[in-house]
C-alpha positions as CSV (number, residue, x, y, z in Angstrom):
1,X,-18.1,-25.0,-14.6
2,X,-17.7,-23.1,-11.6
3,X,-15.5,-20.3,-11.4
4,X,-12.8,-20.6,-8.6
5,X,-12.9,-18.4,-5.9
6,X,-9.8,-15.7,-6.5
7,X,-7.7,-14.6,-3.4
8,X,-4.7,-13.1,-5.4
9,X,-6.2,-9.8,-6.4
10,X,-5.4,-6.7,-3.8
11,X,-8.5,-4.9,-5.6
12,X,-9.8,-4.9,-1.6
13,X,-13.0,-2.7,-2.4
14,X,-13.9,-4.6,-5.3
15,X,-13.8,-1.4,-7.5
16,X,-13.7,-1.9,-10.8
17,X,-13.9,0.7,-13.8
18,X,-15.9,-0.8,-16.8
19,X,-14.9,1.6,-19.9
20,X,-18.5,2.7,-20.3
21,X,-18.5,4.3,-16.9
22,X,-15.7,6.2,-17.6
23,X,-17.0,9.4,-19.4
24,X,-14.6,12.4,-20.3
25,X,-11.7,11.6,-22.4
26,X,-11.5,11.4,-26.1
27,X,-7.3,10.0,-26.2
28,X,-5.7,8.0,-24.1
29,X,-2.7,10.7,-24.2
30,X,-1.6,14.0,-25.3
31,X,1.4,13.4,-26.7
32,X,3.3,15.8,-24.1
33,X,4.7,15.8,-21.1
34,X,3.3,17.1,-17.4
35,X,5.5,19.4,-16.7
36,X,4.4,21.2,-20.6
37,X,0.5,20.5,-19.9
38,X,-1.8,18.3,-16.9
39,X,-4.1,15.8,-18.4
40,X,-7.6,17.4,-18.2
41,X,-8.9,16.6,-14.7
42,X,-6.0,15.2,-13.2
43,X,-5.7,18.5,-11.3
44,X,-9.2,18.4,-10.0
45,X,-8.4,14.4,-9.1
46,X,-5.1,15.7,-6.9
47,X,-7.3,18.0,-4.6
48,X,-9.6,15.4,-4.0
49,X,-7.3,13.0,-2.8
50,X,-5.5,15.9,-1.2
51,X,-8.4,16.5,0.7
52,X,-9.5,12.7,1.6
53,X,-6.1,12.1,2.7
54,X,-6.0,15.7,5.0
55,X,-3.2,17.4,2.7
56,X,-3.0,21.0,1.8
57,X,-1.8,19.3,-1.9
58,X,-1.5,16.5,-3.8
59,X,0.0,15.9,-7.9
60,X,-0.4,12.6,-9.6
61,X,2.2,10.5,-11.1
62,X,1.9,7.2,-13.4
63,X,3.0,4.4,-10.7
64,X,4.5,4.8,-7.1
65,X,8.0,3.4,-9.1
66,X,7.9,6.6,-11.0
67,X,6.9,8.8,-7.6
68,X,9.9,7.1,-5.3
69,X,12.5,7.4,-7.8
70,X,11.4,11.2,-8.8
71,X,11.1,12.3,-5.1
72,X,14.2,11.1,-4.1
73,X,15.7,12.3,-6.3
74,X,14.9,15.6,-5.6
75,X,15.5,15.3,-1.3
76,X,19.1,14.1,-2.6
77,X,19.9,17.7,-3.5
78,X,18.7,18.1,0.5
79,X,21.3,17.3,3.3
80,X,19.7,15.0,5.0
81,X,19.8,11.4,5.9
82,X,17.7,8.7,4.9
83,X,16.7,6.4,7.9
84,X,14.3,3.5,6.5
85,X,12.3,1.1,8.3
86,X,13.5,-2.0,7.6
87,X,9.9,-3.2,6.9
88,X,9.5,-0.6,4.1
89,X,8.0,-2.1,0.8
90,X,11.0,-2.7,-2.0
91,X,9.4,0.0,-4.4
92,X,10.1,3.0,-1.6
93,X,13.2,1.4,-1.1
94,X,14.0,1.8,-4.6
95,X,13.3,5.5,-4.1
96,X,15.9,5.7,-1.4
97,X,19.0,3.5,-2.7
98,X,18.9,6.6,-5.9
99,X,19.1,8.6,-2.8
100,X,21.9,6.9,-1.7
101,X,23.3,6.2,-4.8
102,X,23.4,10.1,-5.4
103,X,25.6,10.8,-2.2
104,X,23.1,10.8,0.2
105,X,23.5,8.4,3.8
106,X,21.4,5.8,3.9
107,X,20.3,3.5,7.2
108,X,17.8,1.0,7.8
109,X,16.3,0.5,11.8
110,X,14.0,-2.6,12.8
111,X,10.6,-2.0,12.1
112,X,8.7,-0.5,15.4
113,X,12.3,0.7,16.9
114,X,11.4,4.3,17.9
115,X,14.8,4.0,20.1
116,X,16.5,3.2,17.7
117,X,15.4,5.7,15.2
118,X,15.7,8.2,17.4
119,X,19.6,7.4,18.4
120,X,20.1,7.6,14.5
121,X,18.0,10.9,14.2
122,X,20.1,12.5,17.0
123,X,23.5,11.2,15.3
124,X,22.9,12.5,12.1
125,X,21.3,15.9,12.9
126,X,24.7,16.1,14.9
127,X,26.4,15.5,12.1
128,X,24.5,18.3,9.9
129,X,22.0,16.2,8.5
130,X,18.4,16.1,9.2
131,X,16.8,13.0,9.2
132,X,14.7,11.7,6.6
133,X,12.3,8.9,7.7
134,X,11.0,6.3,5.2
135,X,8.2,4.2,6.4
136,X,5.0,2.3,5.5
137,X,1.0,3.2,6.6
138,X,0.5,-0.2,7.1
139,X,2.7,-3.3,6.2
140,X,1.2,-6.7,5.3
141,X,5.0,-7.7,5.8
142,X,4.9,-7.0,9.2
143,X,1.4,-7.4,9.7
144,X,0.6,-3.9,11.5
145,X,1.3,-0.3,11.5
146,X,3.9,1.1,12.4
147,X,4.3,4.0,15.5
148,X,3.7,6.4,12.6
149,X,2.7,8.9,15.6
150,X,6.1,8.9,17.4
151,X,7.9,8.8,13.6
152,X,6.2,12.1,12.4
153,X,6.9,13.5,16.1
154,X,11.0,12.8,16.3
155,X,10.7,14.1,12.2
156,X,9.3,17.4,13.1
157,X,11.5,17.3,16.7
158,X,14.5,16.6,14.7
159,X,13.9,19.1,11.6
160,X,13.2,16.6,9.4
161,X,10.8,14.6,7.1
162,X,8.9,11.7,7.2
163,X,7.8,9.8,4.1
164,X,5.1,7.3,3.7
165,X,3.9,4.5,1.2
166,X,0.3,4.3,2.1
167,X,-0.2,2.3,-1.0
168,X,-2.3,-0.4,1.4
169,X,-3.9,2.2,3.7
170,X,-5.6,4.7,1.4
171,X,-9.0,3.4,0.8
172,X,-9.0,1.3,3.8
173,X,-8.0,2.9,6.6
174,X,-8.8,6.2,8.4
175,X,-11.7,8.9,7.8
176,X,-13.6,7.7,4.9
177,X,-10.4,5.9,3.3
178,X,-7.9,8.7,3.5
179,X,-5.2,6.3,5.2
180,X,-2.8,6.6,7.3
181,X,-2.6,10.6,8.3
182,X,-6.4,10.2,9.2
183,X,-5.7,7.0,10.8
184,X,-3.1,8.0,13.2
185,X,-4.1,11.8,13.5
186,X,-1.0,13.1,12.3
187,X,-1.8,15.6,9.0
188,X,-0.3,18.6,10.8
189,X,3.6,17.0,11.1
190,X,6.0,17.4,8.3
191,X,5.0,14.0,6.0
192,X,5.1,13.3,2.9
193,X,2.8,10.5,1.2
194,X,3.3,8.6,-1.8
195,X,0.7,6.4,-2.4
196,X,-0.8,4.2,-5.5
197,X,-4.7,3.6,-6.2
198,X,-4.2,0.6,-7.5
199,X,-5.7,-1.9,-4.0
200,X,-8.8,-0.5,-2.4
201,X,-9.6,2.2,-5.5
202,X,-8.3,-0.1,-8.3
203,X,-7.0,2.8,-10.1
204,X,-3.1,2.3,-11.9
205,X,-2.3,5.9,-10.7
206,X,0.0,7.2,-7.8
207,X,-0.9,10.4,-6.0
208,X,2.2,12.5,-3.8
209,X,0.2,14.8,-1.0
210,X,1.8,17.1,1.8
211,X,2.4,20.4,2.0
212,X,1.6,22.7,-0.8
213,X,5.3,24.0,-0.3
214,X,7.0,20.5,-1.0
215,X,4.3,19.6,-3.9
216,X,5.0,22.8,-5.7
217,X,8.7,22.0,-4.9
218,X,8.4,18.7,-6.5
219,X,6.5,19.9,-9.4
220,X,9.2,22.2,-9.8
221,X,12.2,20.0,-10.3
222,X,10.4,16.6,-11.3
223,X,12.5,15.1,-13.7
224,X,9.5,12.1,-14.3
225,X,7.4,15.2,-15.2
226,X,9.6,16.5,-17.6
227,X,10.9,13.0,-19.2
228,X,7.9,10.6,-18.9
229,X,4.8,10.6,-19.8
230,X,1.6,11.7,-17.7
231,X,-0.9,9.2,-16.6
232,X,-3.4,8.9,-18.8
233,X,-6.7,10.3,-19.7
234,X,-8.8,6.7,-19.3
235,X,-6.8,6.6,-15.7
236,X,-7.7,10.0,-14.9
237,X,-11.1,9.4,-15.2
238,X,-11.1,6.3,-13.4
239,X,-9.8,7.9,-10.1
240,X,-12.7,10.4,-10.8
241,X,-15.1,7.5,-10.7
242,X,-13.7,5.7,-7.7
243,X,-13.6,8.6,-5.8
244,X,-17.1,9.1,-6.5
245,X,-17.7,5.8,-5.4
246,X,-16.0,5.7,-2.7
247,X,-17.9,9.1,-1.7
248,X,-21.5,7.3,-1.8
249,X,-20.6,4.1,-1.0
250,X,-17.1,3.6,0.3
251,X,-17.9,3.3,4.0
252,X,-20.3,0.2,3.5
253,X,-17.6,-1.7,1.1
254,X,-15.3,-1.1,4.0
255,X,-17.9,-2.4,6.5
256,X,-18.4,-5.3,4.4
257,X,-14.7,-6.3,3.5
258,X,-14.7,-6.0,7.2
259,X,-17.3,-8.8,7.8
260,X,-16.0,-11.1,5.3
261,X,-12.5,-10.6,7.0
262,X,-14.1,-11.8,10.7
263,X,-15.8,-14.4,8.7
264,X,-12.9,-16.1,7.3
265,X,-11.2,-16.2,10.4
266,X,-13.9,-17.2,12.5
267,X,-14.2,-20.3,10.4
268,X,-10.9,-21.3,10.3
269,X,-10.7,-20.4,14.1
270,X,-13.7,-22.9,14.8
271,X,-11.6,-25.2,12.7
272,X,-8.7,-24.8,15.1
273,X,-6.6,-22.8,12.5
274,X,-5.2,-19.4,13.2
275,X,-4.0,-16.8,10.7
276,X,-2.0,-13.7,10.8
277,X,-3.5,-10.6,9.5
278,X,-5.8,-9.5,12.0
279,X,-8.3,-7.4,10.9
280,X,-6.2,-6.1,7.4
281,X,-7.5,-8.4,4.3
282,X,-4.4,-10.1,3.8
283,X,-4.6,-13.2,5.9
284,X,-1.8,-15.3,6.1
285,X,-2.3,-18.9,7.1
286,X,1.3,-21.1,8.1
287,X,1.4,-24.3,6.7
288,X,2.4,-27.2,8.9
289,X,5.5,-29.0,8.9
290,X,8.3,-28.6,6.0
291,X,5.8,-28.7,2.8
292,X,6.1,-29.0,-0.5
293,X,4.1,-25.4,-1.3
294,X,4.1,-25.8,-5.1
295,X,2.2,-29.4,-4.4
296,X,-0.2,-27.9,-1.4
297,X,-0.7,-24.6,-3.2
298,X,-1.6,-26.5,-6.2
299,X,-3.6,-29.0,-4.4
300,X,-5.8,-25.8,-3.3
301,X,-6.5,-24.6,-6.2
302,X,-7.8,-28.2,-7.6
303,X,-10.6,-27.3,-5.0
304,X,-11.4,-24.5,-6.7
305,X,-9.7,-21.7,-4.3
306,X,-6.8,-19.5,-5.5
307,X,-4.4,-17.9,-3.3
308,X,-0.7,-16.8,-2.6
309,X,2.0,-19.6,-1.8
310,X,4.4,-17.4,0.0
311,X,7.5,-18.3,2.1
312,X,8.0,-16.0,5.4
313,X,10.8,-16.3,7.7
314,X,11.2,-19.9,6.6
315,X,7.7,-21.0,6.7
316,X,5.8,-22.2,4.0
317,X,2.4,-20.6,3.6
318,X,-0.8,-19.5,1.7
319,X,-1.8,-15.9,1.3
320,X,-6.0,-14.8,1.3
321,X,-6.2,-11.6,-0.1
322,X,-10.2,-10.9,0.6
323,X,-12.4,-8.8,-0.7
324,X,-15.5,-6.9,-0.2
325,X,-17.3,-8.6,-3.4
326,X,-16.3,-12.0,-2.4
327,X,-19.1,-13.7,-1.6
328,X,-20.9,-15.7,1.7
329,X,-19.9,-18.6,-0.4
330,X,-16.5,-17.7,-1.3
331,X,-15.1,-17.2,2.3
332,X,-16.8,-20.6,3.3
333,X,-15.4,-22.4,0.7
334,X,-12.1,-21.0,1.1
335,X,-12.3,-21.8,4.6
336,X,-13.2,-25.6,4.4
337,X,-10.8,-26.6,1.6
338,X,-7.9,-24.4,3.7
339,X,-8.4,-26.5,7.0
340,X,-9.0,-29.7,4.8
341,X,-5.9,-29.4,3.5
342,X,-4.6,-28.5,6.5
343,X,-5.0,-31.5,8.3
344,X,-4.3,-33.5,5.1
345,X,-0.9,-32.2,5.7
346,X,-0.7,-32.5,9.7
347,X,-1.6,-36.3,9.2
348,X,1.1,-36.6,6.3
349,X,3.4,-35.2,8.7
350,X,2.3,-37.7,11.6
351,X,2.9,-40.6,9.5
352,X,6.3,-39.8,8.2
């Protein structure tokens, strides 16, 4: 039997780390804390990404859950105020509700609204507090960027901060993968970026970069350093691996996720079908009408294609997250059983 073709995995690169390549590590942990002793390499593994991403630093942390919550904790000892874009993933926005939980204001601003953000920066560095901007690289929420350029500007205009989840940028975007700071140009304004490796380097780790003050800082005082334990050794070593990857290879797997990206929506465009997502490998496709998305998203995957059924802003739809290893075959087929079912549902809608 055929196996389907998968769009529900974010691993966008199609990296994978097979235990065989994995070389260096004898334990999976040491039994102590970060803050005590840094897993063997993992120091080595920060500067890289420090330097891929255009950071003077970087430290790792075992998921972005445990990197949010640590760091802000720490800027809630700051006075400051935390201004979020309202498009901001829920993981950051964990991060800042213990903010504001801890005393610190908290305000949200539509996504894009560099007015708006500004007005709030202005009030609350008025009021004594400098302005602490939360934002995401790039948001498959939103389906673009946001003016990361104007948010790291009114930061450093203002004496403040801006913080990023490039979780879905690094790997993808910018100079050889380094995400958003090398995608928008912006490395020498005050930002922070806490990012996982889990999408385009399919690594379970998060790395913080920015200055080598505010690493050092966070290093400091990190109470997840202290009170949890380190990533391990196996996930050390597989960030080792993908960034050598990515080092000999990782501009033709972006070149080729790229392709399969235009092919998908070429096909479904000749079809008459649009999608959202433009040139980012989550495509989003509407579904027509007021559909039953258990029964269509089920219907799909009796084809033999596996996606997302997702609801957005009261619409019913199916998520393709592509890949670079998916294959000729894989996009077309996806692609025909989409718009079949597609106007399977268009005609149901006709009738009734």
């Amino acid at each position: 039997m055929r196996a389907p073709a998968d769009f529900t995995s974010a691993l966008y690169l199609g990296m994978r780390h097979p235990a065989q390549l994995l070389a260096g590590w004898d334990a999976l942990t040491l039994g102590k804390p970060a803050a005590l002793c840094d897993v063997p390499g993992a120091r080595a593994v920060a500067k890289s990404l420090a330097r891929l991403q255009g950071c003077a630093a970087a430290t790792l942390l075992p998921s972005t859950l445990h990197l949010f919550w640590d760091l802000f904790g720490m800027l809630a000892r700051e006075r400051c105020a935390v201004l979020v874009d309202d498009a901001a993933y829920p993981v950051a926005r964990w991060g800042a509700e213990r903010a504001a939980g801890l005393g610190l204001p908290l305000r949200a601003f539509r996504h894009g609204d560099t007015a708006g953000l500004a007005r709030l920066a202005h009030h609350w560095r008025d009021a004594g507090r400098w302005p602490l901007i939360l934002a995401d690289g790039y948001s498959p929420a939103s389906g673009d960027c946001a003016p990361l350029g104007q948010y790291g500007a009114l930061a450093e205009q203002e004496g403040g901060l801006l913080v990023l989840d490039d979780t879905q940028a690094v790997g993808l975007l910018g100079r050889h993968g380094g995400g958003s700071l090398r995608q928008h140009g912006i490395e020498h304004l005050p930002v922070l970026v806490g990012a996982s490796l889990a999408k385009a380097f399919g690594v379970p780790l998060a790395v913080l970069a920015g200055s080598a003050a505010w690493v050092a800082h966070f290093e400091r005082v990190s109470d997840t350093r202290l009170h949890a334990s380190p990533p391990s050794q196996a996930v050390v070593a597989a960030a080792r691996h993908a960034l050598r990857v990515n080092a000999l290879c990782g501009d033709g797997l972006r070149r080729l996720l790229a392709q399969r990206i235009a092919a998908f929506r070429a096909a479904l465009r000749e079809g008459g079908l649009a999608c959202d997502g433009g040139r980012f490998p989550v495509q989003s496709v509407p579904l027509p009408g007021r559909p039953d998305l258990a029964a269509a998203h089920a219907a799909l995957r009796q084809t033999g294609v596996l996606a997302v059924p997702q609801y957005k802003d009261g619409t019913a739809r199916l998520t393709f997250l592509l890949r670079a290893d998916h294959t000729d075959g894989d996009i077309a087929t996806a692609a025909a059983a989409l718009l079949h079912l597609h106007d399977a549902l268009r005609r149901k809608r006709e009738y009734n």
